[in-house]
C-alpha positions as CSV (number, residue, x, y, z in Angstrom):
1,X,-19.8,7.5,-7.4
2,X,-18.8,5.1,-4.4
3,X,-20.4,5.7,-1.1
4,X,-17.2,5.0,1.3
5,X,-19.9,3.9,4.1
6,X,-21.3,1.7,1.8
7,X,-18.1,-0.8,1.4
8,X,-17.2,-3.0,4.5
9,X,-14.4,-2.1,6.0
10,X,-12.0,-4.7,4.2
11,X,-13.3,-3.0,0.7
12,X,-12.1,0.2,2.1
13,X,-9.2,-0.6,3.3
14,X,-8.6,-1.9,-0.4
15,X,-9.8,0.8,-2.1
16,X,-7.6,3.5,-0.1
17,X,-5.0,0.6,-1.1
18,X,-5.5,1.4,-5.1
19,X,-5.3,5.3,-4.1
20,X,-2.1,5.2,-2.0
21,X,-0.5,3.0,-5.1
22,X,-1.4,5.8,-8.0
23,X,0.3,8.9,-5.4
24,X,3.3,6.5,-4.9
25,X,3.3,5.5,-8.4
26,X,3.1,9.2,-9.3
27,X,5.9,10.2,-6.5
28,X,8.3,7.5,-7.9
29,X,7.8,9.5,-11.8
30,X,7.6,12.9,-10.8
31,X,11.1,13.0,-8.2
32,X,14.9,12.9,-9.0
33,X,17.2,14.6,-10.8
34,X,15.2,15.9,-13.4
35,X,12.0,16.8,-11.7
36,X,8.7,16.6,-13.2
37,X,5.6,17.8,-12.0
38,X,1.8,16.0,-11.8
39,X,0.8,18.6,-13.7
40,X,3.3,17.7,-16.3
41,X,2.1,14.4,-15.7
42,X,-1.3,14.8,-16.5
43,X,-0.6,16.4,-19.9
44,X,2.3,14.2,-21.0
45,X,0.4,11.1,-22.1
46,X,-1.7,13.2,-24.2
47,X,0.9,15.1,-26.3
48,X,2.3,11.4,-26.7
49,X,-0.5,10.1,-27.9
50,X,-1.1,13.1,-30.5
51,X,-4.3,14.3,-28.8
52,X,-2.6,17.9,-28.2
53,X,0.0,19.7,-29.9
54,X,0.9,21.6,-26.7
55,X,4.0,19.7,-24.9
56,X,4.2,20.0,-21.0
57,X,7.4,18.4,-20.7
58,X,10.8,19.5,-21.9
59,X,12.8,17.2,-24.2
60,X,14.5,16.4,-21.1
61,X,12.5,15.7,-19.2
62,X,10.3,13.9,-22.0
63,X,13.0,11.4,-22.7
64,X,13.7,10.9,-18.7
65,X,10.1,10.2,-18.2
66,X,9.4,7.6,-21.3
67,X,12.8,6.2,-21.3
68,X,13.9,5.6,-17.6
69,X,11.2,6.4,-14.9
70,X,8.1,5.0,-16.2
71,X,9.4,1.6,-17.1
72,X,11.7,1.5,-13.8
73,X,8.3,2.4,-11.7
74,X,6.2,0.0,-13.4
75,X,8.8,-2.8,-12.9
76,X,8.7,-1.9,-9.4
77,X,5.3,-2.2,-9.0
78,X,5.1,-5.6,-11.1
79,X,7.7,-6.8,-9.5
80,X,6.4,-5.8,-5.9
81,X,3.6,-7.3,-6.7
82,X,4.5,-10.6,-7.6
83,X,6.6,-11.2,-5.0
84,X,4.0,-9.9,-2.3
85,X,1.2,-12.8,-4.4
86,X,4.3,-15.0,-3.8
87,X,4.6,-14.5,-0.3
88,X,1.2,-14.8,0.2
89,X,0.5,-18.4,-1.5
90,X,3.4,-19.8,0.4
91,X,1.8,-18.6,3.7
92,X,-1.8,-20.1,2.7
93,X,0.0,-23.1,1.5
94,X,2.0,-23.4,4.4
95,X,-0.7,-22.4,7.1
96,X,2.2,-20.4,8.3
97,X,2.9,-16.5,8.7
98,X,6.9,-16.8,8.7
99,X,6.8,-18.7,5.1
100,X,8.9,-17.2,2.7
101,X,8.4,-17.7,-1.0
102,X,12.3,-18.3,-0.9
103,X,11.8,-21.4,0.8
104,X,11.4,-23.7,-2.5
105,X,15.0,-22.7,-3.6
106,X,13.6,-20.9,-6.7
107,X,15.5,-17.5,-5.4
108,X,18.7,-19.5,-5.5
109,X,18.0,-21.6,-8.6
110,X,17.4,-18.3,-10.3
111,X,20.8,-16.7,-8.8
112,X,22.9,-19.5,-10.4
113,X,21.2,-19.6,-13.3
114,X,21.9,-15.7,-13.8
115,X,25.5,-16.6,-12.1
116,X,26.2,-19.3,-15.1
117,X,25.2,-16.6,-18.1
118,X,27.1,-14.4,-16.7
119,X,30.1,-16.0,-15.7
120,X,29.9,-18.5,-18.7
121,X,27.8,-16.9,-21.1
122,X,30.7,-15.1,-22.6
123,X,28.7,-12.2,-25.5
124,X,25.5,-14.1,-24.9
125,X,25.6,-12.7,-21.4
126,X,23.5,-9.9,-21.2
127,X,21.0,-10.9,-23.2
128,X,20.8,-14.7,-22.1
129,X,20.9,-13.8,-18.0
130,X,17.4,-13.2,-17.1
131,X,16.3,-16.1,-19.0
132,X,18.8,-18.5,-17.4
133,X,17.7,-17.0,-14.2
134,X,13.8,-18.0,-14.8
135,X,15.2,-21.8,-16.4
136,X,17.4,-22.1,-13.1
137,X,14.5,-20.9,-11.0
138,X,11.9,-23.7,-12.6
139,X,14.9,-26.6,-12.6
140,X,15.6,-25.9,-9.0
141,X,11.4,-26.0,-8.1
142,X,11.5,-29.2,-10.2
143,X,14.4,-30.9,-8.1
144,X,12.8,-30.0,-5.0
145,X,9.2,-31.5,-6.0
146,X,10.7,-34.6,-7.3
147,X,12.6,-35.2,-4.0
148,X,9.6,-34.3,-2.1
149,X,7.4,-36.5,-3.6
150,X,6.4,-39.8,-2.4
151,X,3.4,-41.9,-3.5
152,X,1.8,-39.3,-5.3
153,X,1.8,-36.8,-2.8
154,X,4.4,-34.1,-1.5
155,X,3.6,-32.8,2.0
156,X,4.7,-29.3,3.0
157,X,7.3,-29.9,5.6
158,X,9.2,-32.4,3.5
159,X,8.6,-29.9,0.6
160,X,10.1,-27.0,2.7
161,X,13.0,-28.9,4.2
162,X,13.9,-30.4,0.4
163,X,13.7,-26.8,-0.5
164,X,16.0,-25.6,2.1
165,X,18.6,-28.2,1.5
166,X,18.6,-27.4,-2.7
167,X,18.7,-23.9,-2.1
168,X,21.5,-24.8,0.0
169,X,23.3,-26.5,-2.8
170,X,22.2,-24.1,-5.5
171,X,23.9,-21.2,-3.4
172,X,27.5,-23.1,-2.9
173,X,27.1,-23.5,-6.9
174,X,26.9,-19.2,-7.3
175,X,29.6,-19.1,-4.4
176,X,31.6,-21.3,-6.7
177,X,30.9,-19.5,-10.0
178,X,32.1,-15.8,-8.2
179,X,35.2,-17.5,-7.1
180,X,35.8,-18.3,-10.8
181,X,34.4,-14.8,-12.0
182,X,36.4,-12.1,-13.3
183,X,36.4,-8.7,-12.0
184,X,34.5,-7.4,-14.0
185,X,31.9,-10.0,-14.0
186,X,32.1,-10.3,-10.3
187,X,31.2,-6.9,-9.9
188,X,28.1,-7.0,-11.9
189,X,26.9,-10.1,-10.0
190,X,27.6,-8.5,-6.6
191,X,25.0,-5.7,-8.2
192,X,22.9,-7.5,-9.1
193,X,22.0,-10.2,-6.2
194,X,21.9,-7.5,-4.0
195,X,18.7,-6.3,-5.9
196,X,18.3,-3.7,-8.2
197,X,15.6,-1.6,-10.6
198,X,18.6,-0.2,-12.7
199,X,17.8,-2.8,-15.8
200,X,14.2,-1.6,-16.1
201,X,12.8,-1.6,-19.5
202,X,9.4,-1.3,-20.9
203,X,9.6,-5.1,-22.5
204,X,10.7,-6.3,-18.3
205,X,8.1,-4.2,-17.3
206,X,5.2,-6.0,-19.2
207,X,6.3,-9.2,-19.0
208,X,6.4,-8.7,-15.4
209,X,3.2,-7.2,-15.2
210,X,1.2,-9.5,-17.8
211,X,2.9,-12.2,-15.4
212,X,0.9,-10.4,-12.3
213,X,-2.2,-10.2,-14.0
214,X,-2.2,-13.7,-15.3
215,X,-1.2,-15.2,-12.2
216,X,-3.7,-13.2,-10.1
217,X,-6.6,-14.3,-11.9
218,X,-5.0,-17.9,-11.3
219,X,-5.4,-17.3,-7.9
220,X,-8.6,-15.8,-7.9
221,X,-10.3,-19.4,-8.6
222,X,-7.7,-21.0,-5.8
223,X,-8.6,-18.4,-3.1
224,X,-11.6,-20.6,-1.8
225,X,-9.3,-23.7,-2.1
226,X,-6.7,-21.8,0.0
227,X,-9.1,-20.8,2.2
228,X,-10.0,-24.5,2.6
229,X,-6.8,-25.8,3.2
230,X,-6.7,-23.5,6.5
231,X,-8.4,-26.0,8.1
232,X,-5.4,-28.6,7.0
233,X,-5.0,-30.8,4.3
234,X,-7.0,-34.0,5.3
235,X,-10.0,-31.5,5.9
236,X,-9.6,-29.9,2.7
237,X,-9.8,-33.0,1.1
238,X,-12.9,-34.4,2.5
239,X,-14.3,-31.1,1.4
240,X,-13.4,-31.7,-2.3
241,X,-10.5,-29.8,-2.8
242,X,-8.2,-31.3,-4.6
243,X,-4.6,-31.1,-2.4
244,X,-2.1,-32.0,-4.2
245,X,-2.8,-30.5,-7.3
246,X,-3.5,-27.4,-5.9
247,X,-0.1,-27.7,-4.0
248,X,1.6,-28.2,-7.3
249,X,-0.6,-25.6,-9.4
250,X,0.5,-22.7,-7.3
251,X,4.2,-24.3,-6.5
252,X,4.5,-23.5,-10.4
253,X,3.0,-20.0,-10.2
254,X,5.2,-19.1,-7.4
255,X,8.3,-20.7,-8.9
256,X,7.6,-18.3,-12.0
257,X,6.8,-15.0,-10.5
258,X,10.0,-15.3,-7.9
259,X,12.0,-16.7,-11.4
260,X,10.7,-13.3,-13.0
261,X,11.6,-11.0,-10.0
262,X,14.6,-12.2,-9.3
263,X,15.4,-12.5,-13.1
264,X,15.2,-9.4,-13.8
265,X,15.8,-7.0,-10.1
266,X,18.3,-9.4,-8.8
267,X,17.6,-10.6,-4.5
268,X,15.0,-8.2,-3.2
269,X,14.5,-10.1,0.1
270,X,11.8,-9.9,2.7
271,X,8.7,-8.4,0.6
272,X,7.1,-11.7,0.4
273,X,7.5,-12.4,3.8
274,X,6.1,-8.8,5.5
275,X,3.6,-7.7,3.1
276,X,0.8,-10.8,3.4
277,X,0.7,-10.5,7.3
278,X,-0.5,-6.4,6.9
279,X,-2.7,-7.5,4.0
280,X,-4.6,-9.8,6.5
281,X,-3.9,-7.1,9.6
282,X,-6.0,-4.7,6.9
283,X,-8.9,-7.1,5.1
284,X,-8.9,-10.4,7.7
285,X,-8.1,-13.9,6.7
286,X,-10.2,-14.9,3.5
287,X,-7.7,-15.6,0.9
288,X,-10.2,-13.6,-1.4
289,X,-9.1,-10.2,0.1
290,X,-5.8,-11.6,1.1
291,X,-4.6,-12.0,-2.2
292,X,-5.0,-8.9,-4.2
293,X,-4.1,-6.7,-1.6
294,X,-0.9,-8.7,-0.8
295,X,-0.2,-7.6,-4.6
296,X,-1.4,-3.9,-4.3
297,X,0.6,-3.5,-1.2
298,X,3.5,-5.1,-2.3
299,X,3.5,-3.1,-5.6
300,X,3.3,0.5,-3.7
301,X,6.3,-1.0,-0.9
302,X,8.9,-1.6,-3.6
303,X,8.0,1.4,-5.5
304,X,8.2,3.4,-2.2
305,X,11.7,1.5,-1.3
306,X,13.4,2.2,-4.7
307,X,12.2,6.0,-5.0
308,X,14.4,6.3,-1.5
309,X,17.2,3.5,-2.8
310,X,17.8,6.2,-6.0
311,X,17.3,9.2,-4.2
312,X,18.6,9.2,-0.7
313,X,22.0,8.7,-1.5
314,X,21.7,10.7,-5.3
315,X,24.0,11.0,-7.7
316,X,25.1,7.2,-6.1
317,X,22.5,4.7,-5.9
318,X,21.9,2.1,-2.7
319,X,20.7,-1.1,-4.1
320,X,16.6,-1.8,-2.8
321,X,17.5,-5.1,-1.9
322,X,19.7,-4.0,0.9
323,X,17.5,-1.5,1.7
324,X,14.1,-3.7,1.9
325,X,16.6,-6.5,4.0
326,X,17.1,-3.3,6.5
327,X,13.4,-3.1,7.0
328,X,12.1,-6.3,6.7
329,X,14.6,-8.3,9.3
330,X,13.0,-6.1,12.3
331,X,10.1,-6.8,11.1
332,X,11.0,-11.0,10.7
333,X,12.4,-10.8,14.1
334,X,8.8,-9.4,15.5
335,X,6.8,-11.6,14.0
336,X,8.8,-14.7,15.5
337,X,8.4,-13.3,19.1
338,X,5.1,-12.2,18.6
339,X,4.2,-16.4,17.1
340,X,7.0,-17.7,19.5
341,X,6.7,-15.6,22.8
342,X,9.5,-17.8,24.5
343,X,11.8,-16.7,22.1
């Protein structure tokens, strides 16, 4: 068993991290409509698997549980995640705490790239949206590197302002394609860029997560790179890291887990901008902590946000995006004051 006062306090604070994720993972299952109990919970996976013929759950509540809330929570929590890892390489890239992972234009690239198979994609649509929003996510990243880049090298603040201005133009390109849009069309492109969990299904759900996984273990051999680069690029470099591939490495990851999210939950704004500031408020700076919690934390917010978006306004449902926009602008507009006290 683990002694709590034998971890340091960061491994703590990660560990009661883990915990608060299962009960919000095990809230977001067990409330709505149909309700369904832990202790249902507990015995459900075991009649499923054939260990006991004794069935907690009612067929009901059996097909709610399999068919709707496990994958939906599970997307949630993969989908938190990656944009919280996200948000958290831009800021160590960026060396700064108001970087959004936004700021490369992949959000935008992936909205008209959803936009185009929907509005273009005629039958195809459905099935050929999320992955035209993870090719316009990676074409977008692509344009903005390749203006970026001069002599081999692509520093950040040309990198962030060529990001800006593609976004910029990626974003008149969906205005255009909902001015062309049908009703019907338009209406399930205003749902979805406002950002919702509604599509979950258990093939989303482990792509997303396998995405996670894979890219945290990326990271994991970055973090003392990005912990390097603190210090500023020219140091870094002196100290053998290797800049600019490291810059271009994690530009791709980021472009793919935001191309994923996006892809499949539509704009859900503002998680990978607050959650890596608490993940450092929690374990400190090294990007060894930083990083995993950023996930774990970002996981349980977005799980926590979309139990309320389905259930505070029930039968109707709010869309998360709104609702994480709600709570996360505050919390922008504190963070500039508290890095810019003149504002």
């Amino acid at each position: 068993m683990i002694r709590l006062t034998a971890l340091s306090p960061p491994g703590r604070a990660q560990l009661f991290g883990l915990v608060a994720l299962c009960v919000v993972l095990t809230l977001a299952v067990s409330l709505g409509a149909v309700s369904i109990s832990p202790g249902q919970l507990l015995f459900a996976p075991l009649s499923r698997l054939g260990l006991t013929e004794l069935s907690a759950l009612t067929p009901a509540q059996e097909a709610v549980l399999w068919a709707i809330r496990l994958p939906r929570a599970l997307l949630a929590v993969g989908v938190g995640g990656a944009l919280g890892l996200a948000g958290a390489l831009m800021q160590g890239l960026t060396r700064n705490p108001l970087a959004d992972p936004g700021l490369l234009g992949v959000s935008s690239g992936a909205a008209l790239g959803g936009a185009a198979a929907t509005v273009l994609g005629g039958a195809w649509s459905q099935i050929g949206l999320p992955v035209a929003a993870i090719f316009g996510g990676l074409i977008v990243w692509a344009v903005v590197m390749a203006a970026a880049r001069r002599d081999g090298a692509a520093p950040i603040s040309t990198l962030l302002l060529c990001g800006v201005a593609v976004s910029a133009l990626a974003s008149s390109g969906t205005g255009l394609l909902l001015f062309i849009a049908s009703d019907e069309q338009l209406r399930s492109l205003t749902f979805w860029t406002l950002g919702s969990l509604s599509g979950a299904s258990w093939s989303r759900a482990c792509l997303v997560l396998g995405a996670l996984a894979v890219g945290l273990g990326l990271t994991a051999r970055a973090a003392r790179s990005l912990n390097a680069l603190l210090l500023g690029e020219a140091e870094a470099a002196q100290l053998g890291v290797p800049v600019e591939a490291l810059k271009l490495g994690l530009t791709v990851l980021v472009a793919v887990l935001v191309g994923l999210s996006v892809a499949f939950s539509g704009f859900i704004g503002f998680i990978g901008l607050v959650v890596p500031p608490l993940a450092r408020l929690f374990v400190g700076a090294d990007q060894r902590r930083v990083l995993p919690m950023s996930v774990v934390l970002g996981a349980g917010l977005l799980t926590v946000a979309d139990l309320v978006a389905r259930t505070c306004v029930a039968p109707a449902e709010l869309p998360v995006g709104v609702l994480t926009a709600l709570l996360g602008g505050p919390f922008f507009l504190y963070r500039l004051r508290a890095a810019s006290p003149e504002v």
